[in-house]
C-alpha positions as CSV (number, residue, x, y, z in Angstrom):
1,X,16.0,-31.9,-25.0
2,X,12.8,-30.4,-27.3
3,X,13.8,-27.3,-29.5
4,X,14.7,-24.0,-27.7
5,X,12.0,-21.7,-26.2
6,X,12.1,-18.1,-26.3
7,X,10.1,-17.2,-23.6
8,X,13.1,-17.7,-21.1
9,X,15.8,-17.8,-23.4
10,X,16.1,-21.6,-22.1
11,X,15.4,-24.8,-23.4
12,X,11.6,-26.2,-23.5
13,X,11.0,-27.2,-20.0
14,X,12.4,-25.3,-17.9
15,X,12.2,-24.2,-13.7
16,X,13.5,-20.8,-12.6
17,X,13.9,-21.5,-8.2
18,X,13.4,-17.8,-7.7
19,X,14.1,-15.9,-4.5
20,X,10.8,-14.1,-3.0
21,X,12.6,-11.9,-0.4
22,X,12.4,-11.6,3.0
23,X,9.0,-10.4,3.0
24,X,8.6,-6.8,1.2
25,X,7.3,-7.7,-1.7
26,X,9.5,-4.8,-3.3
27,X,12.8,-6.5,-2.5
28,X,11.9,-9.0,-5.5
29,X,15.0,-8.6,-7.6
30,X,14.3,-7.6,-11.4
31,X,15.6,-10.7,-12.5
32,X,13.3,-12.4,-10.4
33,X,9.8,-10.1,-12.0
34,X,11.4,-10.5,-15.1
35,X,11.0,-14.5,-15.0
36,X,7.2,-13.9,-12.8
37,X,6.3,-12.1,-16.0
38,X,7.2,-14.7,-18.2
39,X,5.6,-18.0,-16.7
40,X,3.4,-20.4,-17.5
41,X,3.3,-22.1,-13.9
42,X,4.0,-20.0,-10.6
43,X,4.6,-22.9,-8.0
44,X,4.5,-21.1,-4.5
45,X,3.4,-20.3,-0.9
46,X,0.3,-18.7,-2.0
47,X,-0.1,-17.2,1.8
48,X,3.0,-15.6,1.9
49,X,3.8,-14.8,-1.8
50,X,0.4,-14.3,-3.3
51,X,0.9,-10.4,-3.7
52,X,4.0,-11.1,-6.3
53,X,1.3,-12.7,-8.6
54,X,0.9,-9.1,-9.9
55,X,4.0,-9.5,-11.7
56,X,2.5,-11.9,-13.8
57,X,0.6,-12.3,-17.3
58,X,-3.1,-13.6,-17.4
59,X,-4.1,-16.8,-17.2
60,X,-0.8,-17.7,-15.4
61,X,-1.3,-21.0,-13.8
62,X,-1.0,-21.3,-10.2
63,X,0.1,-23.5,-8.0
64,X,-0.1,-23.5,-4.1
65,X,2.6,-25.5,-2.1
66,X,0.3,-25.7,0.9
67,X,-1.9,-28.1,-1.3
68,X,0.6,-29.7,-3.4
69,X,4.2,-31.2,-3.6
70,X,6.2,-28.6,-5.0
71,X,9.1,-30.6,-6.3
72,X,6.9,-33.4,-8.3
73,X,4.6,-30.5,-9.9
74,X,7.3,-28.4,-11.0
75,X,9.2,-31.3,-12.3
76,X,6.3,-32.6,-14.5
77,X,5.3,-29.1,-15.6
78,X,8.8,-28.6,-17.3
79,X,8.7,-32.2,-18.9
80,X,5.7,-31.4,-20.1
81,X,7.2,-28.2,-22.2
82,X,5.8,-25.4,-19.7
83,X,8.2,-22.7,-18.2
84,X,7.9,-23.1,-14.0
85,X,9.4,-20.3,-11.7
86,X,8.8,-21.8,-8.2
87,X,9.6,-18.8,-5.5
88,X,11.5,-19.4,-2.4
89,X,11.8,-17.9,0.4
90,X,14.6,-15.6,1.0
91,X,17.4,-16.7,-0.9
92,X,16.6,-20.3,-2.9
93,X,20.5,-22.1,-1.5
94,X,20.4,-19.9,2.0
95,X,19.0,-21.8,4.5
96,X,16.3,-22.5,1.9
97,X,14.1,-26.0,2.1
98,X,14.1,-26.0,-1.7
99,X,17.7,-27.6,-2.2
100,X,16.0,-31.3,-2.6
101,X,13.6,-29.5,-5.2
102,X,16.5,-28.2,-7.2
103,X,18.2,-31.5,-7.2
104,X,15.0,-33.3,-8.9
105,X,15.2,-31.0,-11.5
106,X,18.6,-32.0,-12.3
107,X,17.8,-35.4,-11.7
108,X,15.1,-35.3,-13.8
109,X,17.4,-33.7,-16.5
110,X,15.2,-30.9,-16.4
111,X,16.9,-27.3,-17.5
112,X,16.9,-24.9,-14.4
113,X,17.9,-21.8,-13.2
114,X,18.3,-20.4,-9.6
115,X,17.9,-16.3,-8.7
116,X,19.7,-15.3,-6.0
117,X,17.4,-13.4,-3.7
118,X,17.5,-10.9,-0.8
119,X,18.7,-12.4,2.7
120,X,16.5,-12.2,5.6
121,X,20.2,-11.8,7.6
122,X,20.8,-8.7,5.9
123,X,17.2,-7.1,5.0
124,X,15.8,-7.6,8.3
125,X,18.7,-6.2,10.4
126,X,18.4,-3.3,7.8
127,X,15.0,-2.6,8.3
128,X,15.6,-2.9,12.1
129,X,18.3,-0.2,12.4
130,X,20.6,-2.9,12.9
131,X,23.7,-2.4,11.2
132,X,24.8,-6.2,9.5
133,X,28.9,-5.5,9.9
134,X,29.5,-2.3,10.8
135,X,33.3,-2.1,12.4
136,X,33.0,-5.8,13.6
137,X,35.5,-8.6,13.1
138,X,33.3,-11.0,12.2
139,X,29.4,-11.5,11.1
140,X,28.0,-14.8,11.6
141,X,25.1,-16.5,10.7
142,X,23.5,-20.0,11.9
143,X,20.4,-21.9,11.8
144,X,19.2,-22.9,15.3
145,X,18.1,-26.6,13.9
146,X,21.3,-27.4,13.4
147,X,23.4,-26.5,16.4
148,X,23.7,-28.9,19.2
149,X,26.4,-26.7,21.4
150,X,26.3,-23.2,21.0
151,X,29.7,-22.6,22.8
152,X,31.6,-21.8,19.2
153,X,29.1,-19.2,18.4
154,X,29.4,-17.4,22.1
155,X,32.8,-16.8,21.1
156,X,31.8,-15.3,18.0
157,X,33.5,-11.8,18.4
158,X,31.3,-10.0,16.0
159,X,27.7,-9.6,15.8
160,X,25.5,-13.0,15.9
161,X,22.4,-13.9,12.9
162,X,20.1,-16.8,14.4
163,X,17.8,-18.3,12.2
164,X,14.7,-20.1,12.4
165,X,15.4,-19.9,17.1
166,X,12.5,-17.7,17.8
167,X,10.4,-20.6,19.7
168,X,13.8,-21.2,21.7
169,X,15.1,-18.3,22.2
170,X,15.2,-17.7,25.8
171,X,16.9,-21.4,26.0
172,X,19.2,-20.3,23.1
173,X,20.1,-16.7,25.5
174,X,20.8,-18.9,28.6
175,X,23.1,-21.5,26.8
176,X,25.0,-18.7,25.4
177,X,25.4,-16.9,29.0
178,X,26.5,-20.3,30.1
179,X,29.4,-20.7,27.5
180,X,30.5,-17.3,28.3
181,X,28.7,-14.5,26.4
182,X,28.2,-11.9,28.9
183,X,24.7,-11.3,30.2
184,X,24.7,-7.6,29.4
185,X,25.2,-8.4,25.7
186,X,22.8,-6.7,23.9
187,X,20.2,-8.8,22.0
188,X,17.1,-7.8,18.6
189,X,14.6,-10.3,18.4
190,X,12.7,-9.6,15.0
191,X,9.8,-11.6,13.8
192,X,7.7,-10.6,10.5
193,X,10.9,-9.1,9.4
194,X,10.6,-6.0,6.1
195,X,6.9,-6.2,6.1
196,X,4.4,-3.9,7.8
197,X,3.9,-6.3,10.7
198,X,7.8,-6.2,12.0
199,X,7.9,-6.3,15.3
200,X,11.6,-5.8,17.1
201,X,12.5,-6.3,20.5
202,X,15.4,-4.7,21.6
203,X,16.7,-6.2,25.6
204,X,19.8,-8.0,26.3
205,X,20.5,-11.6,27.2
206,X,19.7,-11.7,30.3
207,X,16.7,-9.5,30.5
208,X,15.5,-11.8,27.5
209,X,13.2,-14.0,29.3
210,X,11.0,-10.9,31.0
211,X,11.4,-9.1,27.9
212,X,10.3,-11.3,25.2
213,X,7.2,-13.0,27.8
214,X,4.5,-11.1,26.1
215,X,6.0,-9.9,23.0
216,X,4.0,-13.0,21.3
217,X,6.9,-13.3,18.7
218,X,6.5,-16.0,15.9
219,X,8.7,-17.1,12.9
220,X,9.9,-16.3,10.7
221,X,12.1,-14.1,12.9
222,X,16.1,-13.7,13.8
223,X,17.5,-13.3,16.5
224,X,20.5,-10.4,16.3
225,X,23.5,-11.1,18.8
226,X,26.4,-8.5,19.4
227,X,27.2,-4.8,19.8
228,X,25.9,-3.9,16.5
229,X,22.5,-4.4,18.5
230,X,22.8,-1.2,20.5
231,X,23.4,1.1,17.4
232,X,19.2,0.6,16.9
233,X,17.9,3.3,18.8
234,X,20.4,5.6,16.5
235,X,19.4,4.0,12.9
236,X,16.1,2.9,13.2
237,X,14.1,4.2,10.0
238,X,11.3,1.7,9.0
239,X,9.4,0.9,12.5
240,X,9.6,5.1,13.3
241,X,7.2,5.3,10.3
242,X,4.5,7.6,11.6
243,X,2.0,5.2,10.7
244,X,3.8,2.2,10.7
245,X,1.4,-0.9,10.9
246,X,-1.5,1.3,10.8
247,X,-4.4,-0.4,8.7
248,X,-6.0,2.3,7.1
249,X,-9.6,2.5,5.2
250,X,-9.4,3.9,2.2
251,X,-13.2,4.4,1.0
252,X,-12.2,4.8,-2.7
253,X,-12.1,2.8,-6.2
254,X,-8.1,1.7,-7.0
255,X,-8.4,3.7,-9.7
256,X,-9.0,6.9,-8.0
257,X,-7.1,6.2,-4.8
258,X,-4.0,5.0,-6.7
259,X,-1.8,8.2,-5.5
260,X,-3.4,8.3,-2.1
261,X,-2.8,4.8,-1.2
262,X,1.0,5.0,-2.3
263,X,1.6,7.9,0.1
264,X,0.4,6.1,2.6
265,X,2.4,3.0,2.4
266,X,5.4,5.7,2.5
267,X,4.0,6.4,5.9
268,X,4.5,2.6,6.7
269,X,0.5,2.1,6.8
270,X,-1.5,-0.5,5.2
271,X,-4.2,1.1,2.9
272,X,-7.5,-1.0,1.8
273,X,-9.4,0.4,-0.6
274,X,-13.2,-0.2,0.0
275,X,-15.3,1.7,-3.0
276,X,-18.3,3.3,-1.3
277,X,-19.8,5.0,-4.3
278,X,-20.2,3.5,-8.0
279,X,-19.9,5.8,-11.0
280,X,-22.6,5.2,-13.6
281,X,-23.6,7.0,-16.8
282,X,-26.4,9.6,-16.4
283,X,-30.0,7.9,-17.2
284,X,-30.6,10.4,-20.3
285,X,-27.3,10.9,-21.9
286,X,-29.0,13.3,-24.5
287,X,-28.3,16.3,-22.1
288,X,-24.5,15.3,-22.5
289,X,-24.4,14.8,-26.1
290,X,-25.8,18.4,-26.9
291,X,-22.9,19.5,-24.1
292,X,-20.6,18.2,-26.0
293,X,-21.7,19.5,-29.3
294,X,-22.0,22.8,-27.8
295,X,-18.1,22.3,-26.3
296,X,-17.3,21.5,-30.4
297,X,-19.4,24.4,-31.8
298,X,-18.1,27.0,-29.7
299,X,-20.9,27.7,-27.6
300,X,-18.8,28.0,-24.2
301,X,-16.0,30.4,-22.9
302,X,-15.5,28.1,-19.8
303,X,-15.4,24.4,-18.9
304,X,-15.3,23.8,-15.2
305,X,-14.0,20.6,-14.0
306,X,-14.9,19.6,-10.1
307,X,-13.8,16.1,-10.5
308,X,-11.9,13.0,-11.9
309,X,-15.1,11.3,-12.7
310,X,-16.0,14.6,-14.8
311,X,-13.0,14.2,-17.0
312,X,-13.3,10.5,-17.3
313,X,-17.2,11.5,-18.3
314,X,-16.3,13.6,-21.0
315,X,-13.0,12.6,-22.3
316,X,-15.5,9.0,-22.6
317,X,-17.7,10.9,-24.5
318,X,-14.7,12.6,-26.7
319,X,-13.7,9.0,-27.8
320,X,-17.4,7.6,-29.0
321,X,-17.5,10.8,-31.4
322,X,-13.5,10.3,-32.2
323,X,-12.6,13.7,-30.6
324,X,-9.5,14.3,-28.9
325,X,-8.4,16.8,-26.2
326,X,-7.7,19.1,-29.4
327,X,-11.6,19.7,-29.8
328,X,-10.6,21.9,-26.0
329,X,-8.9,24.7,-28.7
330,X,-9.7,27.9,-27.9
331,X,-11.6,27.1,-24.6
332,X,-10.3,28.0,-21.0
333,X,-10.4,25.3,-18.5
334,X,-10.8,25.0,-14.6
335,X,-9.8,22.3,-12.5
336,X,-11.3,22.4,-8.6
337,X,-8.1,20.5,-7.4
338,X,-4.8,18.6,-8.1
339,X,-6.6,15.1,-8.8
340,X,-9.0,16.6,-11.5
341,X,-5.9,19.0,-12.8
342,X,-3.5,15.7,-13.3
343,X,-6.8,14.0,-14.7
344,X,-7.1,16.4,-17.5
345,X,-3.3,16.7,-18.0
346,X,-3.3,12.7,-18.7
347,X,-5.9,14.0,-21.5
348,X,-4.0,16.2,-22.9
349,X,-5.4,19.4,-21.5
350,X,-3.7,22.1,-19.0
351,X,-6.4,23.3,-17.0
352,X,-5.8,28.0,-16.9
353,X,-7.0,27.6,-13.8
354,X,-6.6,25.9,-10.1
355,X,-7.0,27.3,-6.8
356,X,-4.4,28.1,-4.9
357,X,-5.9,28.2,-2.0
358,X,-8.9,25.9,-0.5
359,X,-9.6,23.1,-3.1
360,X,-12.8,23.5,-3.7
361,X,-15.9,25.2,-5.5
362,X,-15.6,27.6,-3.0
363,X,-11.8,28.0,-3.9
364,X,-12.9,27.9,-7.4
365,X,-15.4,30.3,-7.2
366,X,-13.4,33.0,-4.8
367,X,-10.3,33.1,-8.1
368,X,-12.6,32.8,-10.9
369,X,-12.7,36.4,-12.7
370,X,-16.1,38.1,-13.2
371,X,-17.8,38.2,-16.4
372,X,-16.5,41.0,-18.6
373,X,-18.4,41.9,-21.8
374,X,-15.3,43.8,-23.4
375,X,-12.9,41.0,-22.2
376,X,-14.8,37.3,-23.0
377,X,-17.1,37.5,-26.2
378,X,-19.5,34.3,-24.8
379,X,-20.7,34.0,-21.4
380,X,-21.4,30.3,-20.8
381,X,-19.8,27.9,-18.8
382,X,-20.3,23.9,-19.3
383,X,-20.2,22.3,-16.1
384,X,-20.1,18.5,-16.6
385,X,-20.6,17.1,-12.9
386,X,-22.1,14.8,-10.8
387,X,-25.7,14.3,-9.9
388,X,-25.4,14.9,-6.2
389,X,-23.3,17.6,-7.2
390,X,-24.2,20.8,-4.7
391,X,-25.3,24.1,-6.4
392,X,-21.8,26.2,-4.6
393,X,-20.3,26.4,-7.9
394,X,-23.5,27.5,-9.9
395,X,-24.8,30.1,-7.4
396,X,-21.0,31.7,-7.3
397,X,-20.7,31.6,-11.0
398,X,-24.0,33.3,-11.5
399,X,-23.3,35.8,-9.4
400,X,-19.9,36.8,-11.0
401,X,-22.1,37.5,-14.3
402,X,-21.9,34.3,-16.0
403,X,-24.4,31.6,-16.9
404,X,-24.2,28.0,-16.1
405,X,-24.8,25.1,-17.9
406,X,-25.1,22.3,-15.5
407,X,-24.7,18.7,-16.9
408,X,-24.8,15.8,-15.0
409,X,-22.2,14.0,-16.5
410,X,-22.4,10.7,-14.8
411,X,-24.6,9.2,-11.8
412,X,-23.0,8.3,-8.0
413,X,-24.9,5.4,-6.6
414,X,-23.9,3.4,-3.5
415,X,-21.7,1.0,-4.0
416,X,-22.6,-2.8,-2.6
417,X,-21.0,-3.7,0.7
418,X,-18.0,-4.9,1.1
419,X,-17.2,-8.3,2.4
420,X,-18.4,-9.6,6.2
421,X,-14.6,-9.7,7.7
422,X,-14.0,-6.1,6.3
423,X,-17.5,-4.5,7.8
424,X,-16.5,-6.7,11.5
425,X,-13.0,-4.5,11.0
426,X,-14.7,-1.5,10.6
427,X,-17.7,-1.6,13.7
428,X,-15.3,-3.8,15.8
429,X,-11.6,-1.6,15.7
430,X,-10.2,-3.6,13.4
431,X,-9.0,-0.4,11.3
432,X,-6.4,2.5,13.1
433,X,-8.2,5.3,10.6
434,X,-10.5,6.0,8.2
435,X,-10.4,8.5,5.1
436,X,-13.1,10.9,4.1
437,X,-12.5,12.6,1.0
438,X,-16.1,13.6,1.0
439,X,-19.6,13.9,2.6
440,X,-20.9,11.4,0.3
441,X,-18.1,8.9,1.4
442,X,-19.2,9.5,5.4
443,X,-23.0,8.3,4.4
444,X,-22.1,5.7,1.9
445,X,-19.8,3.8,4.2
446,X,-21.9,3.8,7.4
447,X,-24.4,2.6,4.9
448,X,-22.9,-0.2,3.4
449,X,-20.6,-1.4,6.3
450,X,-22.0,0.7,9.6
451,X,-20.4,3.2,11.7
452,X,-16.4,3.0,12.4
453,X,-15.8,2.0,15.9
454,X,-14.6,4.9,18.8
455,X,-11.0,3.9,18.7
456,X,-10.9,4.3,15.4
457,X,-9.3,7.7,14.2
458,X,-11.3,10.2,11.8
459,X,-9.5,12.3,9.3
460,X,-11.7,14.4,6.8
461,X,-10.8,16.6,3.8
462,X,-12.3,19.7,4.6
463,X,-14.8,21.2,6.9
464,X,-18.3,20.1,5.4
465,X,-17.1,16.5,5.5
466,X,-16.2,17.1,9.0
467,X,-19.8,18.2,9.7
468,X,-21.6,14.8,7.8
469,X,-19.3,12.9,9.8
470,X,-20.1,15.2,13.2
471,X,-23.7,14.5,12.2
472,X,-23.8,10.2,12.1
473,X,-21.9,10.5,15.8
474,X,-18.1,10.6,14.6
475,X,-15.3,11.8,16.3
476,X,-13.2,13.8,14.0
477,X,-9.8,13.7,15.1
478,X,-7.9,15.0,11.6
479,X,-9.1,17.6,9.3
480,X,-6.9,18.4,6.1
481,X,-5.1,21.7,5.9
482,X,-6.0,21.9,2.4
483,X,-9.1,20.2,0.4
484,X,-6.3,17.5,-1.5
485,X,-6.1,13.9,-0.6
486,X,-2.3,14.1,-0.3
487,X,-3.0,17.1,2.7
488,X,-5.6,14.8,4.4
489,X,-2.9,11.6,4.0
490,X,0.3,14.1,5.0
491,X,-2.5,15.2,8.1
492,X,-2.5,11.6,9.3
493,X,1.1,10.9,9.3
494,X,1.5,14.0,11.4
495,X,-1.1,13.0,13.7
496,X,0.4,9.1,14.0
497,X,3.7,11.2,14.3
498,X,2.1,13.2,17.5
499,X,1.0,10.0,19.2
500,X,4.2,7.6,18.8
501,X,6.1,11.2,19.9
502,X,3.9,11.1,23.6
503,X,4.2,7.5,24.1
504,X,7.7,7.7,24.1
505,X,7.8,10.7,26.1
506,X,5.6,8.9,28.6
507,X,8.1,5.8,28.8
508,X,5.1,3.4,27.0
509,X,5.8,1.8,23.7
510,X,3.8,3.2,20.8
511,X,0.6,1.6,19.4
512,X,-1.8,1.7,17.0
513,X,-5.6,3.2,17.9
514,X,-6.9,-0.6,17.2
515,X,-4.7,-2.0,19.6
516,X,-6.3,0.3,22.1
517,X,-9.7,-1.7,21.8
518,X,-11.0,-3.7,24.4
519,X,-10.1,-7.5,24.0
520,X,-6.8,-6.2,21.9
521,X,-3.6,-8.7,22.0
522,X,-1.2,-6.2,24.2
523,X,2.4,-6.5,24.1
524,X,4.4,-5.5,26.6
């Protein structure tokens, strides 16, 4: 073979068959990244698999396996020096398709490695409350493409994996009945298994056929057999999500929603970010350069912070004059929330103060101390904000004894719409809820994309973005108990708590507000 590579450690040429999973793209073992990081070639389903791209450098070549033989692609990619991970599905040698693929490599005398991955057989009985082989004699697990008589496996005195028997499955419940397993044994059928579109039907096998008739399950899926089965209703944890399966709007940039969108997915939802408003610089930046200078010279006892995009503004303007967060010496500094207080801590700067109470400029005005001549020996406040920025802050300031400064630091303009399927989502259902985290995000997005459908639920930071959204005809079904995007997400999780709570107090099976829409698939 050519001389050694260091990129894997491995010979020149080489394939890494790397396991994907079962589905959550988290489960990707750190072997696995590790090797994603590293490639030249990515050879995979790019349907399935496409979000695991993230763990890997630029320019990474791609390959999708939906276009392309897989095998003959990653053979001649390693011959030709390049270092190939090709993902798999699962586990690459469990029930895996990718055995022939493996054995061209070596036919090919082509260096390879395989990473083990996470079993569907385990991971999705996990994520289904099912416990795997909890006090049972046996656990067994079968593909149902290769079984001609299933008698052996109704004898199986433990609990019983099926792979790839979804299509059959009532078939494979009545020959199993037939060669003895009683009918009363309880049965999971799990398709979309460790992803946010799980789906688990819980029955037994001989209520499978009534049970399972509208449940429109596809693979991949299992099929759980056995005792271990009944221990669900007890263990359950990732389908009890409050909002599990909810698709939620999120009508913010990834960078500022970043926090937001991660304590969501702890809910079990699926955040999209759709920017509604594009930050610009101000059209005269003059105003902000003498701001600045004034910040240096000492011409301010105050600097009053009312958002992200005001820190970003200035700490922007801090690095084209090589300043750092020391040039803030001496100065007191106000933050309106928790966002624009962990903004200027990334900068280096702890803001002296941030409401405790409402987060707002309200909040920030009701704790701010009055202007005392014996106490503070300059009176001026810089207030580097927005241009649409409302004159609460000013007004309250003034009125405490202190003057203002008000900078426009940088310009909000609507941001273009977002694609066709995403505004159909939005006026046709296809969302469970939408987030305000402001006024300006109620206008911008009923602008851009139009206005949310009825079933779709509502939540709001605070009371004046309760009233823009009152105004354009909205519904508002969650208000936040505190001005903070973690309150208005922790608000919606309660409220997708309260609802799965009354169906199952009514005897229905939970669902999601866009499954409530006219011409919604149902399931029974």
């Amino acid at each position: 073979m050519s001389s050694a590579s260091t990129t894997f450690g491995h010979p020149a040429g080489f394939v890494a068959f790397v396991g994907a999973g079962p589905g959550d793209e988290g489960l990707l073992t750190l072997r696995g990244a590790e090797l994603l990081s590293r490639a030249d070639v990515v050879v995979l389903d790019e349907e399935e698999y496409g979000p695991l791209l993230r763990h890997c450098r630029e320019g990474v070549e791609v390959v999708d396996t939906a276009q392309e033989d897989a095998a003959g692609r990653a053979v001649a990619e390693a011959k030709a020096g390049r270092h190939v991970v090709r993902l798999c599905a699962g586990d690459p040698l469990f029930f895996s398709s990718v055995t022939e693929e493996v054995a061209a490599c070596a036919g090919a005398e082509v260096d390879f490695e395989i990473v083990p991955g996470v079993t569907p057989a385990t991971a999705v009985l996990t994520y289904a409350g099912i416990p795997a082989a909890a006090a049972v004699p046996e656990f067994r697990v079968v593909d149902a493409t290769r079984v001609d008589d299933w008698a052996p496996h109704a004898a199986c005195p433990g609990t019983l994996v099926i792979y790839n028997g979804i299509t059959e499955a009532v078939a494979i419940g009545k020959a199993l009945i037939a060669a003895g397993r009683p009918d009363s044994t309880p049965v999971a059928i799990s398709s979309a298994g460790t992803t946010t579109e799980q789906y688990t039907v819980a029955t037994t096998l001989g209520r499978m056929a009534p049970d399972l008739k509208h449940a429109g399950m596809t693979e991949p899926g299992l099929i759980v057999v056995g005792d271990a089965v009944g221990m669900r209703e007890r263990l359950s944890w990732f389908e009890t999500k409050p909002l599990f399966g909810w698709r939620v709007l999120v009508p913010r940039t990834k960078e500022q929603s970043a926090g937001l969108v991660e304590q969501l997915r702890s809910y079990g939802a699926v955040p999209e970010e759709v920017p509604t408003i594009s930050v610009e610089p101000p059209r005269t930046p003059q105003q902000m350069d003498r701001a600045i200078k004034g910040l240096v010279t000492g011409r301010y006892e105050w600097v009053a912070f009312t958002s992200a995009n005001a820190v970003k503004a200035v700490r922007e303007k801090f690095e084209e004059y090589g300043l750092d967060a020391r040039a803030f010496a001496g100065l007191k500094v106000a933050a309106v929330g928790e966002a624009t207080a962990r903004a200027l801590v990334e900068f280096g700067v702890k803001p002296d103060l941030t409401p405790s109470g409402e987060q707002s400029s309200e909040g920030l005005v009701a704790e701010w101390p009055p202007y005392d001549s014996m106490l503070d020996p300059i009176n001026r406040v810089l207030l580097p904000r927005a241009d649409i920025a409302t004159e609460t802050l000013v007004a309250g300031l003034t009125e405490l004894g202190w003057e203002c400064d008000d900078v426009t630091a940088y310009r909000t303009v609507r941001a273009a719409p977002p694609p066709a399927p995403i505004r159909e989502a939005i006026k046709g259902g296809g969302f469970d809820a939408v987030l305000f985290t402001s006024s300006s995000t109620v206008r911008n997005l009923v602008g851009i994309a139009g206005k949310p459908h009825n079933v779709t639920v509502i939540a709001v930071i605070g009371p004046q973005t309760a009233k823009t959204a009152e105004e354009f005809g909205l519904r508002v079904d969650v208000m936040a108990d505190t001005a903070s995007v973690s309150a208005l997400a922790a608000g919606l999780a309660e409220y997708g708590a309260k609802l799965r709570q009354a169906a199952l107090a009514a005897g229905e099976v939970p669902r999601r507000p866009s499954q409530n829409r006219r011409g919604a698939r149902r399931r029974k």
